[in-house]
C-alpha positions in Angstrom: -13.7 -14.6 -7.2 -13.1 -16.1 -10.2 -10.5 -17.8 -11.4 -10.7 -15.8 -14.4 -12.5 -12.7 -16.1 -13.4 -11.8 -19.9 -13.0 -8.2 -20.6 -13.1 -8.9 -24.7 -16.2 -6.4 -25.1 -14.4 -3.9 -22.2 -14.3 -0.4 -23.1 -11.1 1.6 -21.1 -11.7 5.2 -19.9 -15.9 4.7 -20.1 -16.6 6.0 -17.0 -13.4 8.6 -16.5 -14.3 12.2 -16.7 -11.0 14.8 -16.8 -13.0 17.3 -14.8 -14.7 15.0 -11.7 -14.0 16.8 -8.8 -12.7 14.3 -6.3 -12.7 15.5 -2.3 -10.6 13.5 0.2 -11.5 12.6 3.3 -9.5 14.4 6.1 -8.6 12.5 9.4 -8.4 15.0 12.9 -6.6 13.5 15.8 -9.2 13.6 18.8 -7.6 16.2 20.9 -7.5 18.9 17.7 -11.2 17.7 16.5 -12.2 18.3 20.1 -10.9 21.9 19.6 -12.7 22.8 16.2 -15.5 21.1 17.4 -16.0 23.9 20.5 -15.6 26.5 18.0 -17.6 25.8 15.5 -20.5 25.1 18.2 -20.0 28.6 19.6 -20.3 29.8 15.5 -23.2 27.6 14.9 -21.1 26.4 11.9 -19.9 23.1 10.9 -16.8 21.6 11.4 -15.3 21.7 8.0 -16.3 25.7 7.7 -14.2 26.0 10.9 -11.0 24.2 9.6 -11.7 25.8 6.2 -11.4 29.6 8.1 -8.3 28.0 10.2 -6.4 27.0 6.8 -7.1 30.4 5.3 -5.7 32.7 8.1 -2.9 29.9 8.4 -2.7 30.6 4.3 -2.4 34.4 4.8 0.2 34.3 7.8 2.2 32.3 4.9 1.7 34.5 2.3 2.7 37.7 4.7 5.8 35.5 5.7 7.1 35.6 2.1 
């Protein structure tokens, strides 16, 4: 690295956009990736449509909870 940078012609916020969509990754432990890994073979779906179903019946059971 350099001891030291010119940022004199810098321009702040040039490459921020307010509405980028920004998508986290999401770490399983083995044992629960294992599990959503069975089902979404027997589906024939991916892995994140599986945890995406899970988190929605989990988001209802919530909601009904209330």
């Amino acid at each position: 690295m350099k001891e030291e940078y010119d940022f004199t012609q810098a321009e702040r916020g040039k490459f921020y956009r307010h509405d980028a969509k920004l998508n986290l990754p999401v770490y399983l432990d083995e044992e629960v990736l294992a599990f959503v890994e069975q089902i979404a073979a027997k589906k024939k779906e991916d892995v994140s449509s599986v945890v995406n179903e899970i988190i929605r019946s989990d988001m209802k059971l919530v909601d009904i909870m209330k």
